[in-house]
Each structure stands twice: as structure tokens, then as C-alpha cells.
C-alpha positions as CSV (number, residue, x, y, z in Angstrom):
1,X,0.0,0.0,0.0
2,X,1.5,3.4,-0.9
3,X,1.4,5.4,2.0
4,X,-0.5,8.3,0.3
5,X,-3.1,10.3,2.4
6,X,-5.4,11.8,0.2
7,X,-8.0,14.2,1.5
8,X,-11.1,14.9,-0.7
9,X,-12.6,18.4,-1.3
10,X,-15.8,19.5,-2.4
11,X,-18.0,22.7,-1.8
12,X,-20.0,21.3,0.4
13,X,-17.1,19.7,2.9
14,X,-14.8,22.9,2.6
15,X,-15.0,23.6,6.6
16,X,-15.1,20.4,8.1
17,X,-12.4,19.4,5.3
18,X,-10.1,22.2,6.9
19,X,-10.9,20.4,10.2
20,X,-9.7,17.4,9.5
21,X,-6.7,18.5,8.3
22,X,-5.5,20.9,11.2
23,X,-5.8,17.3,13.1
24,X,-4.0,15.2,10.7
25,X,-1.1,17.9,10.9
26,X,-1.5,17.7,14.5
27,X,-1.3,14.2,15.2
28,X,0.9,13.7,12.3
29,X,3.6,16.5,11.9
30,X,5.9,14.0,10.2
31,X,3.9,12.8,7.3
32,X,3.0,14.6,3.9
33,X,-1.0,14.4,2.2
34,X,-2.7,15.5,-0.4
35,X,-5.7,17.5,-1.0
36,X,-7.9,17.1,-4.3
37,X,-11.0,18.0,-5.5
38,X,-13.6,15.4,-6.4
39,X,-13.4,16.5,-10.2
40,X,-9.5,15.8,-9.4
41,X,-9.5,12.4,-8.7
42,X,-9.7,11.6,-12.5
43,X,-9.8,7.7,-13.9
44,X,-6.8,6.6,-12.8
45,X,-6.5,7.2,-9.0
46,X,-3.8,7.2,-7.2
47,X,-3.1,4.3,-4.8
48,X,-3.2,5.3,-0.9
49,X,-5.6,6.0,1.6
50,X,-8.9,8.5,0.9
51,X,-11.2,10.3,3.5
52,X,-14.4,11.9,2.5
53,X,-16.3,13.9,4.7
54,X,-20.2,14.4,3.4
55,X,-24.4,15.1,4.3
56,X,-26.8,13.1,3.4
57,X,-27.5,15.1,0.4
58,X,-24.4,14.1,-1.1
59,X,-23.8,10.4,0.5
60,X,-25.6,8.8,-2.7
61,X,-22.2,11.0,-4.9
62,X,-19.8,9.3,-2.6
63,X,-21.0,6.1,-2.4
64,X,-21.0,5.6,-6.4
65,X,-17.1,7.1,-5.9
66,X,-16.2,4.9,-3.5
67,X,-17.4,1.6,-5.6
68,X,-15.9,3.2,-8.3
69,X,-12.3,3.6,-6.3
70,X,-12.3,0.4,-4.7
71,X,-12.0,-1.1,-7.6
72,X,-8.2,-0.6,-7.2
73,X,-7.2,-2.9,-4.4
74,X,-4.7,0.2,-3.3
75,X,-7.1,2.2,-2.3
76,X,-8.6,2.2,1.3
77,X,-11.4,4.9,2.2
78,X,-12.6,6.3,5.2
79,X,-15.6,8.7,5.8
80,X,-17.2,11.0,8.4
81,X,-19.7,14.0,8.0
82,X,-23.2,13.9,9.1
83,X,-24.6,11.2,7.0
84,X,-21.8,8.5,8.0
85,X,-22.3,9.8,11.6
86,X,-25.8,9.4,11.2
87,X,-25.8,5.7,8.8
88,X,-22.6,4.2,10.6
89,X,-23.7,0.7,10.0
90,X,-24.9,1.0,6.3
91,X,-21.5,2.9,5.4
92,X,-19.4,0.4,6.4
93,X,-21.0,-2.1,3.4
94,X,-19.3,0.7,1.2
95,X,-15.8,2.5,3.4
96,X,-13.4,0.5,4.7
97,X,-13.6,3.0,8.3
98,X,-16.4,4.9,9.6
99,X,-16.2,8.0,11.8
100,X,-19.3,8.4,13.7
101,X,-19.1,12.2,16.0
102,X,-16.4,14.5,15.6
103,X,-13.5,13.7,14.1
104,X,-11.0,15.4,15.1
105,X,-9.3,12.8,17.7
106,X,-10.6,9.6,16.1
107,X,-9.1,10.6,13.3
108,X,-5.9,9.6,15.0
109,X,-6.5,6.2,15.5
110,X,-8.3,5.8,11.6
111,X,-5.1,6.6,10.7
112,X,-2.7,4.6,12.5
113,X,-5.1,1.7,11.8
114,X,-4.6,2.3,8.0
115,X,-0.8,2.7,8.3
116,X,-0.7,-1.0,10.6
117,X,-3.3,-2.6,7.7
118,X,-6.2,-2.9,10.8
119,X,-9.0,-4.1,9.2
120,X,-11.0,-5.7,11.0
121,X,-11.9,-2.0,12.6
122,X,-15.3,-0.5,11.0
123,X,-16.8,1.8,13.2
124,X,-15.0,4.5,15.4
125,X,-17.0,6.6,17.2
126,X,-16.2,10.3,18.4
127,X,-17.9,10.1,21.8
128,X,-15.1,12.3,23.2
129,X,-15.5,16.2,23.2
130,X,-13.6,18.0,21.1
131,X,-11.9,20.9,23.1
132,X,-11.8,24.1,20.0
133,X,-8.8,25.7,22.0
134,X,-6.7,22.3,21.0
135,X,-6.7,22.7,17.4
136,X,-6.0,25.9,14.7
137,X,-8.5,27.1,12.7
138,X,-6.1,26.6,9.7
139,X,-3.8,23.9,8.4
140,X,0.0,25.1,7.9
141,X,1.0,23.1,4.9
142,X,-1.8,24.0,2.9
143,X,-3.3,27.5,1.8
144,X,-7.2,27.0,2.7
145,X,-8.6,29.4,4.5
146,X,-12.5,30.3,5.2
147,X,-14.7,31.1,8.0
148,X,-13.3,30.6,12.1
149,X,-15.2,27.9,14.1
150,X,-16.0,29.8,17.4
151,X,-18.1,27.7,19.0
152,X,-20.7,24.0,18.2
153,X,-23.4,23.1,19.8
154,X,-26.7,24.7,20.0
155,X,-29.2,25.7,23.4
156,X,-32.4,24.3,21.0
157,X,-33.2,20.7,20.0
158,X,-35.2,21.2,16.8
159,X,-36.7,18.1,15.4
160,X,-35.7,18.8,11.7
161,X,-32.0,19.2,12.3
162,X,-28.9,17.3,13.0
163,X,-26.7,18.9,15.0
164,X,-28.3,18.9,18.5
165,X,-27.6,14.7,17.8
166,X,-24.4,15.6,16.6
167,X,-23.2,17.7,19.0
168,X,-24.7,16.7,22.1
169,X,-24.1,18.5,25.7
170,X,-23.3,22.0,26.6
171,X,-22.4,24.8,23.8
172,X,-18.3,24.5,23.5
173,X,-16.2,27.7,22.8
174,X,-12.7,28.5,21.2
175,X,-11.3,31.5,23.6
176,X,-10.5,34.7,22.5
177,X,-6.9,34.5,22.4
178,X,-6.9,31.3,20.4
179,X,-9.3,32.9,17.6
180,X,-6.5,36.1,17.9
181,X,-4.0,33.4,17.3
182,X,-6.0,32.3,14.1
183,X,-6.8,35.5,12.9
184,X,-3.3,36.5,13.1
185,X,-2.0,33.8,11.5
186,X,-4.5,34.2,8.5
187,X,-3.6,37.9,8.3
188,X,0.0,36.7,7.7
189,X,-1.4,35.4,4.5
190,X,-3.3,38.3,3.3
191,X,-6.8,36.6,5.0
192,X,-8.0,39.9,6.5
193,X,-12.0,39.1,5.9
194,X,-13.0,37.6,8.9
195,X,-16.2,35.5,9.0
196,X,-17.0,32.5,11.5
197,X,-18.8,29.5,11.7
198,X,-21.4,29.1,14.8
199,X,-25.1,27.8,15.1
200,X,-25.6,31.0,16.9
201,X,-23.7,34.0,16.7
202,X,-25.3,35.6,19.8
203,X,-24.5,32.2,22.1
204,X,-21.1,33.0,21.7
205,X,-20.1,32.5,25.9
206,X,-23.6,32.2,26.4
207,X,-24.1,32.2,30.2
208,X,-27.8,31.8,30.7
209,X,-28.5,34.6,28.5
210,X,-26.5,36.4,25.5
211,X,-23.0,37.5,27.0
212,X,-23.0,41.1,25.8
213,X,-19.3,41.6,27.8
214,X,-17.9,38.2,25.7
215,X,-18.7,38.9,22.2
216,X,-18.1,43.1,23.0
217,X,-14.8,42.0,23.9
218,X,-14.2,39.3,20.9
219,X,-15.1,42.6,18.4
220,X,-13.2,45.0,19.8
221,X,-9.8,42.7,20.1
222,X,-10.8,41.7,16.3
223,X,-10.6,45.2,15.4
224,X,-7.9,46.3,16.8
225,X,-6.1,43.4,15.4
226,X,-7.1,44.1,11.8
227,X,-6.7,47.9,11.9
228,X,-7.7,48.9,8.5
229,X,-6.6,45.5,6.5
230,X,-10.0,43.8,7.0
231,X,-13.3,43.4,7.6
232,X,-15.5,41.7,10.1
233,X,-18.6,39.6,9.2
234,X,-20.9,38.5,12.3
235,X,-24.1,36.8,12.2
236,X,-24.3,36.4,8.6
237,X,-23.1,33.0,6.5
238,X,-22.0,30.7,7.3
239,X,-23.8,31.8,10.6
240,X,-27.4,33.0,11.8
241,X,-28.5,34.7,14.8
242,X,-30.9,33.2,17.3
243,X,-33.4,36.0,17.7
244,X,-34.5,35.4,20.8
245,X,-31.3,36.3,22.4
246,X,-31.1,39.9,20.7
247,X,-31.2,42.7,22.2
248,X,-30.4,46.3,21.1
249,X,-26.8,46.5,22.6
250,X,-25.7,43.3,20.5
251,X,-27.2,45.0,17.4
252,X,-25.2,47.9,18.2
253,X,-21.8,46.0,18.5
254,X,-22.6,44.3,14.7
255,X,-22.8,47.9,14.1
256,X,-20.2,49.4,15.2
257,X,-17.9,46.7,14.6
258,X,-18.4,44.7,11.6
259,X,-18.6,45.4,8.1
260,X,-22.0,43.1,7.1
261,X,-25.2,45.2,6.9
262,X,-27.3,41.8,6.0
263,X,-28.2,38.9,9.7
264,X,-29.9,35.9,9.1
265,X,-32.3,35.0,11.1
266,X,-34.1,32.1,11.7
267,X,-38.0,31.5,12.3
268,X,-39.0,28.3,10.2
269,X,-42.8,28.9,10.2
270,X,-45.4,31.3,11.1
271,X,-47.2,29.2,13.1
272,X,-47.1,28.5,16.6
273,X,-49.1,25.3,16.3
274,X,-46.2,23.8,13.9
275,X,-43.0,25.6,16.0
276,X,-44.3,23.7,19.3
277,X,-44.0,20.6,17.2
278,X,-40.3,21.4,16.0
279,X,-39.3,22.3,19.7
280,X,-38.9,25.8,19.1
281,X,-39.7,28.6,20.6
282,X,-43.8,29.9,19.7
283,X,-42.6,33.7,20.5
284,X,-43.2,35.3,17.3
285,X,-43.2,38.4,18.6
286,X,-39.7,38.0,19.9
287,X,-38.4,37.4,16.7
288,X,-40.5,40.5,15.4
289,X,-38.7,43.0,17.9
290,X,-35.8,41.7,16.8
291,X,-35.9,42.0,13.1
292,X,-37.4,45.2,14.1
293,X,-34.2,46.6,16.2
294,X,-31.7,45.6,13.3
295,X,-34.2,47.4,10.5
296,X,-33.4,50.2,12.7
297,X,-30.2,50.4,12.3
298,X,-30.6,49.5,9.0
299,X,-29.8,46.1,8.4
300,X,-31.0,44.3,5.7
301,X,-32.7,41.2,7.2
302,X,-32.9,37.6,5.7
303,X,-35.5,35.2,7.3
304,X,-35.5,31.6,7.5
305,X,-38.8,29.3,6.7
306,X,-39.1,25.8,5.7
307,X,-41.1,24.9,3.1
308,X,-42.9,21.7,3.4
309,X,-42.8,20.6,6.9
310,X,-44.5,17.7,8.6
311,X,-48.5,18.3,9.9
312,X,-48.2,21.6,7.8
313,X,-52.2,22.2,6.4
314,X,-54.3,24.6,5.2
315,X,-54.2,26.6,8.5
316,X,-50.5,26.9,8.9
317,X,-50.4,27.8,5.4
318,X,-52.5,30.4,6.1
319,X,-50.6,32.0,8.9
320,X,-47.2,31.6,7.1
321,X,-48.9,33.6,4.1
322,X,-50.1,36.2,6.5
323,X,-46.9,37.1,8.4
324,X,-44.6,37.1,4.9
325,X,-47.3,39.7,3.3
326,X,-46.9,41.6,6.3
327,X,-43.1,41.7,6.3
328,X,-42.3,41.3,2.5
329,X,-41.4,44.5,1.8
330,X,-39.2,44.6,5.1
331,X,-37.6,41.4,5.1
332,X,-36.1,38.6,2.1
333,X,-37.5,35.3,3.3
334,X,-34.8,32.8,2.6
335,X,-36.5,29.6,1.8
336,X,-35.9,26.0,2.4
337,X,-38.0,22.6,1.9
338,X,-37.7,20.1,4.7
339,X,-35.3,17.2,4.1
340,X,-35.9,13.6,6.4
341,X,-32.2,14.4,7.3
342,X,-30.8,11.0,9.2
343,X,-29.7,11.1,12.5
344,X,-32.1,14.3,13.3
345,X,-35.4,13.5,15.3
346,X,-38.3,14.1,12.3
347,X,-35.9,11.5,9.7
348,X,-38.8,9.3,9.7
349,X,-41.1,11.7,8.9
350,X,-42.2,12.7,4.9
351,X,-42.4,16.4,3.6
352,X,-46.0,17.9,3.5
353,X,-46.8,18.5,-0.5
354,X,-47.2,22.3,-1.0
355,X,-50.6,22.9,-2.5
356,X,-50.4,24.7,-5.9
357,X,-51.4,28.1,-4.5
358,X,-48.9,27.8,-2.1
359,X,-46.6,27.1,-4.6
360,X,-47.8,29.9,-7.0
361,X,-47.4,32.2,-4.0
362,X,-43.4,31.5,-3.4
363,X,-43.0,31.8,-6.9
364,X,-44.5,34.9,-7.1
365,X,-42.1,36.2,-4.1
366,X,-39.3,35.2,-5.9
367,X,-39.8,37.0,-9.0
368,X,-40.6,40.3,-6.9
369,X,-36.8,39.0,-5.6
370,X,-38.4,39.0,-2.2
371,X,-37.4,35.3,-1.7
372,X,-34.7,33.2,-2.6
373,X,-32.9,30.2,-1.7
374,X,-32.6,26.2,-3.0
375,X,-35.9,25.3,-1.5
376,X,-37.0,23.7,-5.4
377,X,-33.9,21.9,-5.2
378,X,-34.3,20.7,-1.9
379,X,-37.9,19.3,-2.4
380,X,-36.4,17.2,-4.9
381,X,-33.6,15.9,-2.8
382,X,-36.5,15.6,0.5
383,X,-38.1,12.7,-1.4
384,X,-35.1,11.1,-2.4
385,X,-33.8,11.0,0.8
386,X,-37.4,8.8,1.5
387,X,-36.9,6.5,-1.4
């Protein structure tokens, strides 16, 4: 076996990618890899050891590569992500090694196994916590830089989603000082936008409540780091904002401090009858004040909803029709269509068909460019998912 590590890159795995291979570099200083992309790979692979990281909406892409790649009895082929996390047992008829959690320290042992020629291995799990402050934000041998991972976890348990299974247990934070260190080291290499990848950007130290003191003081040592060779993006992709820990003085520090005048934030329906169901909050009202204070200080505000959720009808139709007439002309609504995702509480559950006039109606929003996002796409993918 040619002791080639090969990590594959795609749009979709770009930040956990990076993540992976900050640990590989970390557990192994010593040893050279390889990054491609998937349109890299070409006919005639190279021997050596592979590890794809992927959702569900792309396991059925990885799957057909791997068949097609194992047809070369050099090649070995591990895979983590949501969807092998989620599948662990099914993956294993198609990868010789499965990562089920986070993979930063199981990575370690994937790959010693590989290198000793374990086989008899399948599954490792990631049941061990993966402390931020012990790994950079960015590999050194290779140039890939993107958003900073402050924090994972999330305070909600919605039923549609995978991370709370993902990430179970209390909300985990990289300090201060190490993001400095990150942010210093990218500003070495000319990386002087600085954007960052949380569930939440206001949970950032969240300390039963939003921890005005904690992110006032991230900002301000951000800026002052920077000077005038960057900018600062906070709350927008690839993050949102939870809006029911907003209040004025965090919209003034977005001010003030960063450079995005656009915050996602997320409600998923307009109906309390069908956010009870998800485990959300049903304080509407709370999300209004806060779209409200960032209009004031004129932000442009994007609003999640998902298109096609489970015991949607008539009546929550209705209400989700009302409230975006009544903010249309305030707000983009960013649209998505719910996807069965595995490992996430609703997985068993199938999409609610939208009725034409639904469908007419998000149409229309999106040629008055009040509404955009993949949600088409994704109602193709939701039923796939169920097939």
C-alpha cells in the first residue's frame, strides 16, 4: 500500500475538510497528504488511503465514488460527516472505516489503523469532546482558508435538524486569544475578511443569556487586530443569529464593529401550532422585535422558513402567508423545503406537498426578488432522501 493520504474536497465539505486537516497535521507532523478535489480524482487514481467527509444530500455521490475507487485494491477509504455519523452501519457495506461524531481525535487512531493494515476495525465513534482551543483554525502546509469555528453546539433541539444529535451536551467555545491566534496567522497570508462558523452567533459564551461583555470584547480585540486590512462579518453566513437572544446593545456592536449590513435569522414557520411541534420557541413576537431593532439600524434582514414541513395544512399555510405579506417588503425570506435528514429526530417523517397556491405564491415572491434560496432543489432531494 502506498502510504499516500489523500483528502477529498468538495463545496459542500470545505469547513469540516479544513478540520480534519488541522488534526491530521496535529497528530501527524511528520507525514505529507494530499488534498484534491472530487473533479480531481480523475480515472486513474492514485493508490493510498482516501477520506471523504459528506451530508446526506451528497452520500448517494460518494457512495457511487467509492465503488468506483475500490475497484483498485490500493485504495482504502474512510468517511465521516453527518450522513456517516448518522448511517454508521450502512456505510461500512461501502468505506473500509467509519467516523461516527467529531473527528478530530478519532481521526488519529483511523489513521494509525490504515498505516498497521487494521481491518477488522469499521466503526470508530467520536464520543469524546472536542476541546476548539486544541486545534487551529487553519492547516500550515496547505493554503485553505474560510470562516473561524468559534463555538458548536446549539441551546435548541429542533426536530428537523442534525446537530443537536451531533453535538450533544453543553455549547463549547474557542477563547478569545486562540481565535487572535487564528486571525493573526491568516492575516499573515493576506486573509483579512474575517467571517465564523457558529449555530448561533449571539451564544457566543452564552451564560444563561447572551454574553453582551464576551462577544463586546471578541469585536473589539478583532478590530484592533485588523486595523484597517480587514473586515468583520458576524451573524451572517455561514452563521445566523438566534433571535430570541437579541437585544439592542448586541445590534449595536454588529454595528459598530463589523462590516455586514445583512443577519440571518431564523423563524422556520409562522405558526405556533407547527414551531411547538419542532421544539422551538412559539414567541413570534420575539423574533419580530428583533428584526425590528436591526431594521433600525438599517440592516437588511434575511428570514429563515421551511417549506414543506410535517403536519403543515391549510391553516398553517394560512398563517405563514399572512406574516410574509406583512413583512415582504421589510424582510427577504430565505427559503428552504424540509429534508428527512438522518440522524435528526423528524428522519422518519415525509415532507408535506405544497398545495399549488402555495406554490404559486413563493414563486411569485421570488420573482418580486423577495425570496430566494434552494428550497426547489431541496424538495427534490426531500423525497429522495425517503426513497
Amino acid at each position: 500500500m502506498v502510504n499516500n493520504h489523500i483528502f477529498v474536497l468538495d463545496k459542500f465539505n470545505k469547513f469540516s475538510m479544513r478540520a480534519l486537516l488541522v488534526a491530521f497535521e496535529k497528530w501527524f507532523p511528520e507525514i505529507n497528504y494530499k488534498v484534491l478535489k472530487v473533479d480531481e480524482i480523475g480515472s486513474n487514481p492514485q493508490a493510498g488511503f482516501y477520506y471523504f467527509s459528506f451530508n446526506s444530500i451528497n452520500a448517494k455521490f460518494y457512495i457511487e465514488l467509492a465503488q468506483k475507487l475500490k475497484q483498485n485494491k490500493n485504495i482504502k477509504i474512510a468517511c465521516g460527516g453527518p450522513h456517516p455519523s448518522a448511517r454508521s452501519d450502512e456505510m461500512t457495506k461501502y468505506f473500509d472505516k467509519v467516523c461516527s461524531g467529531e473527528g478530530e481525535i478519532v481521526l488519529r487512531e483511523i489513521v494509525e489503523d490504515f498505516k498497521s493494515g487494521i481491518d477488522d476495525k469499521k466503526i470508530y465513534k467520536g464520543t469524546k469532546k472536542v476541546d476548539l482551543n486544541h486545534f487551529d483554525a487553519y492547516p500550515k502546509k496547505k493554503s485553505l482558508f474560510g470562516a473561524i469555528e468559534i463555538m458548536r453546539g446549539c441551546t435548541f433541539s429542533c426536530k428537523y435538524c442534525q446537530t443537536p444529535q451531533l453535538y450533544k451536551g453543553k455549547l463549547r467555545f474557542k477563547s478569545i486569544d486562540r481565535i487572535l491566534e487564528d486571525v493573526s496567522f491568516g492575516i499573515l497570508h493576506n486573509k483579512t475578511d474575517l467571517r465564523f462558523i457558529a449555530p448561533d452567533s449571539a451564544s457566543y459564551f452564552y451564560d444563561n443569556g447572551i454574553n453582551i461583555s464576551k462577544i463586546e470584547e471578541l469585536l473589539e480585540k478583532l478590530h484592533n487586530l485588523l486595523s484597517s486590512r480587514g473586515r468583520i462579518f458576524y451573524g451572517s453566513f455561514p452563521s445566523e443569529i438566534n433571535p430570541y437572544f437579541v437585544n439592542e446593545e448586541f445590534v449595536k456592536l454588529i454595528k459598530y464593529y463589523c462590516h455586514n449590513r445583512r443577519v440571518v435569522i431564523g423563524l422556520q414557520s409562522a405558526s405556533r401550532k407547527l414551531l411547538k411541534k419542532m421544539n422551538r420557541p412559539e414567541n413570534i413576537e420575539k423574533v419580530e422585535e428583533t428584526i425590528n431593532l436591526f431594521l433600525k439600524y438599517k440592516f437588511t434582514v434575511d428570514v429563515d422558513f421551511i417549506f414543506g414541513l410535517p403536519f403543515e395544512n391549510d391553516e398553517t399555510l394560512k398563517e405563514t402567508i399572512e406574516w410574509i405579506e406583512k413583512w415582504s417588503n421589510r424582510v427577504r425570506i430565505h427559503s428552504h423545503y424540509f429534508m428527512p435528514l438522518p440522524g435528526s429526530k423528524w428522519e422518519e417523517l415525509s415532507p408535506t406537498e405544497m398545495p399549488e397556491y402555495f406554490e404559486r405564491f413563493v414563486k411569485s415572491l421570488e420573482g418580486k426578488s423577495r425570496l430566494f434560496g434552494q428550497w426547489n432543489t431541496q424538495q427534490n432531494i426531500a423525497y429522495c432522501l425517503k426513497d
